[in-house]
C-alpha positions as CSV (number, residue, x, y, z in Angstrom):
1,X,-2.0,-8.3,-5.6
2,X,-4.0,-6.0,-3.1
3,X,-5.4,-7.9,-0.1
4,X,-9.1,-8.7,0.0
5,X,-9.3,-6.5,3.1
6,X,-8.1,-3.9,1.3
7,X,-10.5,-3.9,-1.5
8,X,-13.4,-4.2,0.7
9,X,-12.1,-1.2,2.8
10,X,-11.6,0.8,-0.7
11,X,-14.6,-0.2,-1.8
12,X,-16.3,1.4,1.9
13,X,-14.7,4.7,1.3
14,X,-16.3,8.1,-1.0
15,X,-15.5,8.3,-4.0
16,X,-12.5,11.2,-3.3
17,X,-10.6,8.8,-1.0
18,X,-11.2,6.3,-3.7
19,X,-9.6,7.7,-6.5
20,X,-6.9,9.7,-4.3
21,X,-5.6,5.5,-3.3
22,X,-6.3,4.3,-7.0
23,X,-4.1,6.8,-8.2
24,X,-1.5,5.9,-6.3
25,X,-1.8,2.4,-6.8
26,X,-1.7,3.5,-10.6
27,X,1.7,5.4,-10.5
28,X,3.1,2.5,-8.2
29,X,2.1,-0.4,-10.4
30,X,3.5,1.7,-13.6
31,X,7.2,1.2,-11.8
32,X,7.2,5.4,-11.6
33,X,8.4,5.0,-8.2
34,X,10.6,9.2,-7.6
35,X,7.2,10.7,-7.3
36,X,5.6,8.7,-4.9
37,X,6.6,9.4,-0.8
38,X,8.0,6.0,-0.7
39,X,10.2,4.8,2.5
40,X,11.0,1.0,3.5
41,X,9.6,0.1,6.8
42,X,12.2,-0.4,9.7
43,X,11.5,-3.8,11.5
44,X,10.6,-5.2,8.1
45,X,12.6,-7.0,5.7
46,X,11.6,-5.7,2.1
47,X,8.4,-3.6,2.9
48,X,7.4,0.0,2.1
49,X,5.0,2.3,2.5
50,X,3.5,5.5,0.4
51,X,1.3,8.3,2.4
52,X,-1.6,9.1,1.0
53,X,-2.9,11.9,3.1
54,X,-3.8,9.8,6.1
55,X,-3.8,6.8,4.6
56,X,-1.4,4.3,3.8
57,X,-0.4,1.6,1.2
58,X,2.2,-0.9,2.4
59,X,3.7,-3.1,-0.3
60,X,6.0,-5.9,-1.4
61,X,8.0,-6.0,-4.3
62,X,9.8,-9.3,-5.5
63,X,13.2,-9.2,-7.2
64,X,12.4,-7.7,-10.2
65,X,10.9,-5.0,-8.1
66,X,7.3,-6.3,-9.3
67,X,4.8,-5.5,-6.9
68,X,3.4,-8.8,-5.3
69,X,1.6,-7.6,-2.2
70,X,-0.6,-4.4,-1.7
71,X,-2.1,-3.5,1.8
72,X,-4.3,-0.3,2.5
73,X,-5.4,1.2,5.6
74,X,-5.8,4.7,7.6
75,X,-2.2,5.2,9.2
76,X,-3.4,4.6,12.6
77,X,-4.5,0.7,11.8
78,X,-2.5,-0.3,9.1
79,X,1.2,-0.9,11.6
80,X,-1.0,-3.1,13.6
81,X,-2.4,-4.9,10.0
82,X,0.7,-5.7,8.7
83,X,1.9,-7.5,11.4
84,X,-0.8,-10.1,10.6
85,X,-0.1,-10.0,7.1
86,X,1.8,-13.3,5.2
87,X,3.7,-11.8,3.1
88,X,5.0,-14.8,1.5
């Protein structure tokens, strides 16, 4: 589930930065996890990140290492973002 913030920002960028974030949302939902730059966040129980030039999407995955919770942002907002997030 990506946040509605999210897909209004998405929707709000060009077209290059869109498909450059939709493709790797694609590899992520498609569990093909070793070729994304994926690192759990410190401070943060069960949350990761993947750089996407200077962007980044923070995410969620349940047990079954399903996605449940997508957040997207430029690096320098999305810390602050997340910290508002439920990520319930």
């Amino acid at each position: 589930m990506i946040s509605k913030k999210s897909i209004k920002w998405i929707k709000f960028q060009s077209k290059a930065v869109q498909l450059q974030i939709l493709e790797k949302l694609k590899t992520l939902v498609s569990d093909n996890f070793d070729s994304l730059d994926t690192k759990k966040l410190r401070g943060y129980d069960n949350l990761f990140r993947i750089r996407c030039g200077v962007y980044r999407i923070v995410y969620r995955p349940n047990n079954e290492n399903k996605i449940i919770k997508v957040v997207v942002e430029h690096r320098r907002n999305i810390y602050n973002l997340i910290q508002n997030q439920t990520w319930s």
